[in-house]
OpenMM code with the backbone's topology and positions (N, CA, C; nanometers):
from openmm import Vec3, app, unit

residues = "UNK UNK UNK UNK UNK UNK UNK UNK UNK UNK UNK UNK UNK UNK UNK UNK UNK UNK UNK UNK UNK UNK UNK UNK UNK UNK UNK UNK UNK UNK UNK UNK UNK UNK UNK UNK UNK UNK UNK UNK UNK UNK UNK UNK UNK UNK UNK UNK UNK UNK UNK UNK UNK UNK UNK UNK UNK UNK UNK UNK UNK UNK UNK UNK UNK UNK UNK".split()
positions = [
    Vec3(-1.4809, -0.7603, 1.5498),
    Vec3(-1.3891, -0.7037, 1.4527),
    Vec3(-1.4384, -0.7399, 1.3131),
    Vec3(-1.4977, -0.6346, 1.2085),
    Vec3(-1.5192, -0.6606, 1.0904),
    Vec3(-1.3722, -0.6402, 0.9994),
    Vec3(-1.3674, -0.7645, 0.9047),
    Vec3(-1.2797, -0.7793, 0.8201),
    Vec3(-1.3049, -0.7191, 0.6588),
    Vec3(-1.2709, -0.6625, 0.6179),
    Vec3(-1.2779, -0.6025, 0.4500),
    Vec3(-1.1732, -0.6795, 0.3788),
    Vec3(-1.2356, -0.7312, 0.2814),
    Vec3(-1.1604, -0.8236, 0.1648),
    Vec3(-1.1628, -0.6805, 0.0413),
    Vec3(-1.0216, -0.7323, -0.0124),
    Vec3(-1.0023, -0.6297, -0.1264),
    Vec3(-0.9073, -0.7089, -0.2708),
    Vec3(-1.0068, -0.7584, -0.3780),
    Vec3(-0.9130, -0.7652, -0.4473),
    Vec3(-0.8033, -0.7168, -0.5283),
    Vec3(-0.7142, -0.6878, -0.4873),
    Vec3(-0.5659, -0.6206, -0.5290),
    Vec3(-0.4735, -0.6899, -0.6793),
    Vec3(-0.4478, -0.5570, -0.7402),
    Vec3(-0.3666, -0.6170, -0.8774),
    Vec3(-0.2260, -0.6034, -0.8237),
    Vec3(-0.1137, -0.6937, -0.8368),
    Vec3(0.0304, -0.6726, -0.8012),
    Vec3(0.0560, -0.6202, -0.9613),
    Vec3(0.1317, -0.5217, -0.8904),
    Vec3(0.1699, -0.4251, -1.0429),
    Vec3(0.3089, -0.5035, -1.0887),
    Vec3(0.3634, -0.5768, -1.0127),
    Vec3(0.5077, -0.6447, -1.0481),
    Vec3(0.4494, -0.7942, -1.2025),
    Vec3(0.3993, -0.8829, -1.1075),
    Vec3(0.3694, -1.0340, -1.1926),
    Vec3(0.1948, -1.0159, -1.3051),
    Vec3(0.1103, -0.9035, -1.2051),
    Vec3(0.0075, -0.8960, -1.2660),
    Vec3(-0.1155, -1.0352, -1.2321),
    Vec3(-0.0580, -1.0438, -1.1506),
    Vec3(-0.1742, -1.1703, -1.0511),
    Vec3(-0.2933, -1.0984, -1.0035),
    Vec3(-0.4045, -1.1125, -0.9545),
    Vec3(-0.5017, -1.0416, -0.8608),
    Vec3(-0.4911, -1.1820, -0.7221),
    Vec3(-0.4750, -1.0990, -0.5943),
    Vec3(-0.4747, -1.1536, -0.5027),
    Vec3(-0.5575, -1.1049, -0.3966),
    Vec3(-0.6134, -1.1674, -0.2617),
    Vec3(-0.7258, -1.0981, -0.1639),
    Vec3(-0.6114, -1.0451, -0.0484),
    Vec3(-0.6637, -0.9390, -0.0221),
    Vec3(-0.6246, -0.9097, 0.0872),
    Vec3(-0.7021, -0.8581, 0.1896),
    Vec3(-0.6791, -0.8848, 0.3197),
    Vec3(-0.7547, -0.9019, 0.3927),
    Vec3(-0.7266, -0.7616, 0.5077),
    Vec3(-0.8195, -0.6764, 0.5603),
    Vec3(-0.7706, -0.5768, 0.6577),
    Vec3(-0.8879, -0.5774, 0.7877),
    Vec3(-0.8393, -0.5356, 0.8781),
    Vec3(-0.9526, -0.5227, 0.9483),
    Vec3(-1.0066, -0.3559, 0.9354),
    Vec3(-1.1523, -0.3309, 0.9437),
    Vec3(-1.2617, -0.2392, 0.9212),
    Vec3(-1.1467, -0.0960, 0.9782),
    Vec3(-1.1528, -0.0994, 1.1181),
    Vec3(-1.1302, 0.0195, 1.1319),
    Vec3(-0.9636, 0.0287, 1.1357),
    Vec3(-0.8761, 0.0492, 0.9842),
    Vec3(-0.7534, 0.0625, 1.0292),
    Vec3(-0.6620, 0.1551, 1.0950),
    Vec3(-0.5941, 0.1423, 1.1266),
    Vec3(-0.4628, 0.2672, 1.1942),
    Vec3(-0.3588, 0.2954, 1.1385),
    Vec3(-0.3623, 0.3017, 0.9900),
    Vec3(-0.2536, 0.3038, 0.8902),
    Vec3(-0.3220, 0.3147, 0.7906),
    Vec3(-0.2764, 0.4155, 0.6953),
    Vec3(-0.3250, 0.4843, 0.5429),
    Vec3(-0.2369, 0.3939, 0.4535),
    Vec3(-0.0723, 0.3696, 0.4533),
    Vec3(0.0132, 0.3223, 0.3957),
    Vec3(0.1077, 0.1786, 0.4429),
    Vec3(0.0585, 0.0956, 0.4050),
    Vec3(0.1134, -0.0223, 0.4685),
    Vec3(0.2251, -0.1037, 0.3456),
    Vec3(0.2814, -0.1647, 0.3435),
    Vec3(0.3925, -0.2326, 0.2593),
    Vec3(0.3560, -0.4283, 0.3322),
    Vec3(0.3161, -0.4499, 0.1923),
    Vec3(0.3341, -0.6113, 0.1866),
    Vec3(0.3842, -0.6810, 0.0927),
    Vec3(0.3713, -0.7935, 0.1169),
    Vec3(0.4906, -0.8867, 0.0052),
    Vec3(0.3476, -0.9358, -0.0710),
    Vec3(0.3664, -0.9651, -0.2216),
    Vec3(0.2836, -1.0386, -0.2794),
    Vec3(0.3022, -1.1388, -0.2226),
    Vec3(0.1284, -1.2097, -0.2169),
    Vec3(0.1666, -1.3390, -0.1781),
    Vec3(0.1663, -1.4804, -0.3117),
    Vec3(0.2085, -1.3678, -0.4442),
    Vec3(0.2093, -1.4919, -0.5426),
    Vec3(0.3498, -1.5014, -0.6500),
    Vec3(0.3988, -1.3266, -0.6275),
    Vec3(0.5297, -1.3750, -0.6717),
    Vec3(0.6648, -1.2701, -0.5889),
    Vec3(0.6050, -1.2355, -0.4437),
    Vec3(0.7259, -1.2100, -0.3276),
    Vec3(0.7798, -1.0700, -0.3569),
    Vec3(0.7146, -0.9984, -0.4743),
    Vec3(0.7757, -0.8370, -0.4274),
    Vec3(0.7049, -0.7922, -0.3443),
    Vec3(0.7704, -0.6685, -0.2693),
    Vec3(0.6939, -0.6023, -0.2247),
    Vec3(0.6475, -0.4550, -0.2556),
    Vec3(0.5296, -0.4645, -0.2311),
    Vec3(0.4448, -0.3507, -0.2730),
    Vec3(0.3462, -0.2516, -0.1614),
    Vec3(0.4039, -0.1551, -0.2375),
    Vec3(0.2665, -0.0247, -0.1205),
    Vec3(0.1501, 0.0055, -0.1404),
    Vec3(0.0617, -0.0280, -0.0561),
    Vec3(-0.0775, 0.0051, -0.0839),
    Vec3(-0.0971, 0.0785, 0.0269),
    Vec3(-0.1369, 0.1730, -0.0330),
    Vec3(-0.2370, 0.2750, 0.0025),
    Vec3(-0.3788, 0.2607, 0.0381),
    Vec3(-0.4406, 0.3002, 0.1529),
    Vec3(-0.5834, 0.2680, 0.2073),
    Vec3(-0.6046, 0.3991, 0.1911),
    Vec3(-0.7245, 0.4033, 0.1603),
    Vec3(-0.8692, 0.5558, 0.1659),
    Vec3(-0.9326, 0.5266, 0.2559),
    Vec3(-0.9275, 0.5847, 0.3896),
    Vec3(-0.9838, 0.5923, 0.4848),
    Vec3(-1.1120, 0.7075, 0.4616),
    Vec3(-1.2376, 0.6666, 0.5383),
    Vec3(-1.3184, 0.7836, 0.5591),
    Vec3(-1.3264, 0.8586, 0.7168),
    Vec3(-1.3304, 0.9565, 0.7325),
    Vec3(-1.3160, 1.0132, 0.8414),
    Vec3(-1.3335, 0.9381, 0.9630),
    Vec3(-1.4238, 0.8520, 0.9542),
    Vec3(-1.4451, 0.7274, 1.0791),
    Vec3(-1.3081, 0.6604, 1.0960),
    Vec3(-1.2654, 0.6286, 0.9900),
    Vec3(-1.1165, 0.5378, 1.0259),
    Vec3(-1.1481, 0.4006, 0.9374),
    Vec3(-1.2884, 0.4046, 0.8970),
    Vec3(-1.3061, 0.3078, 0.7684),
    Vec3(-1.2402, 0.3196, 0.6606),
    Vec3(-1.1839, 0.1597, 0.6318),
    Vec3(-1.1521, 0.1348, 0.4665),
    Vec3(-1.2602, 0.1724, 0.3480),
    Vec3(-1.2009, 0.2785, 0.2758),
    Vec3(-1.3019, 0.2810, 0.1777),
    Vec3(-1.2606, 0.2096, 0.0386),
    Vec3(-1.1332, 0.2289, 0.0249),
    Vec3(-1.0200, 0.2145, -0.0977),
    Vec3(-0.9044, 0.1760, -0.0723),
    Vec3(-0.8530, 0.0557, -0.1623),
    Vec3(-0.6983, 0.1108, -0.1331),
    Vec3(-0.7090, 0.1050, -0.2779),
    Vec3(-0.5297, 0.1134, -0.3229),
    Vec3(-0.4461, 0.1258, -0.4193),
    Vec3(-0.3080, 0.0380, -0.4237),
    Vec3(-0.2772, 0.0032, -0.4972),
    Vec3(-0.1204, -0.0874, -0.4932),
    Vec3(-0.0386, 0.0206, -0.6017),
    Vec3(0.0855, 0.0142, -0.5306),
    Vec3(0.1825, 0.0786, -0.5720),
    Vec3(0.2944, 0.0154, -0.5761),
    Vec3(0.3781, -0.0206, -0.6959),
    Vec3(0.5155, -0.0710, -0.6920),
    Vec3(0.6257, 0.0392, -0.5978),
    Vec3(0.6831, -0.0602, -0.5114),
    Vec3(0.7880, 0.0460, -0.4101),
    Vec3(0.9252, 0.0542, -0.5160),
    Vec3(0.9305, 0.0179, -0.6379),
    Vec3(1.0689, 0.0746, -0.7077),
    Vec3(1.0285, 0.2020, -0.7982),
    Vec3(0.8928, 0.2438, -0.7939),
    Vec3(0.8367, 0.3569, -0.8571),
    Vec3(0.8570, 0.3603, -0.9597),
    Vec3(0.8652, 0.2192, -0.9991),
    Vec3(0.8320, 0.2237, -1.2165),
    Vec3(0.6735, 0.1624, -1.2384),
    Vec3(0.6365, 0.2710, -1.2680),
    Vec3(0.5171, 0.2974, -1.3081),
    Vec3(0.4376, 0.1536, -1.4428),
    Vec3(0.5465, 0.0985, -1.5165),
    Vec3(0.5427, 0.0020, -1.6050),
    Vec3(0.5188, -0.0977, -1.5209),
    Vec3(0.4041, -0.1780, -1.5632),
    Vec3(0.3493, -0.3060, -1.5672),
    Vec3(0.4311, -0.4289, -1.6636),
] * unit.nanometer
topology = app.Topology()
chain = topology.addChain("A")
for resn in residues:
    res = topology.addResidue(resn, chain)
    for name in ("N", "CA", "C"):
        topology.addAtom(name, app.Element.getBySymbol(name[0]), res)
């Protein structure tokens, strides 16, 4: 099982934190808690047709766009 590290900005506190996925995921849209100040947030994975991580994205789940 290959692991992909991704450093992620939390759009809530503005920390950069790692997150960790395995290579071939089974989910485009997953929801986690920061692990530095406990909101939670949606990130989005870019899969390539294989089912590889290419990208993700973090998204605040209250959809205010403000940092």
């Amino acid at each position: 099982m290959n692991i992909i590290k991704f450093d992620l900005h939390c759009p809530y506190c503005g920390k950069t934190f790692d997150l960790e996925l395995e290579e071939n995921a089974t989910q485009d849209d997953l929801i986690e808690e920061c692990p530095l100040c406990g909101h939670g947030i949606d990130i989005q994975l870019m899969l390539s047709p294989e089912g590889k991580i290419i990208d993700a994205e973090i998204h605040r789940i209250d959809g205010d766009t403000d940092e």
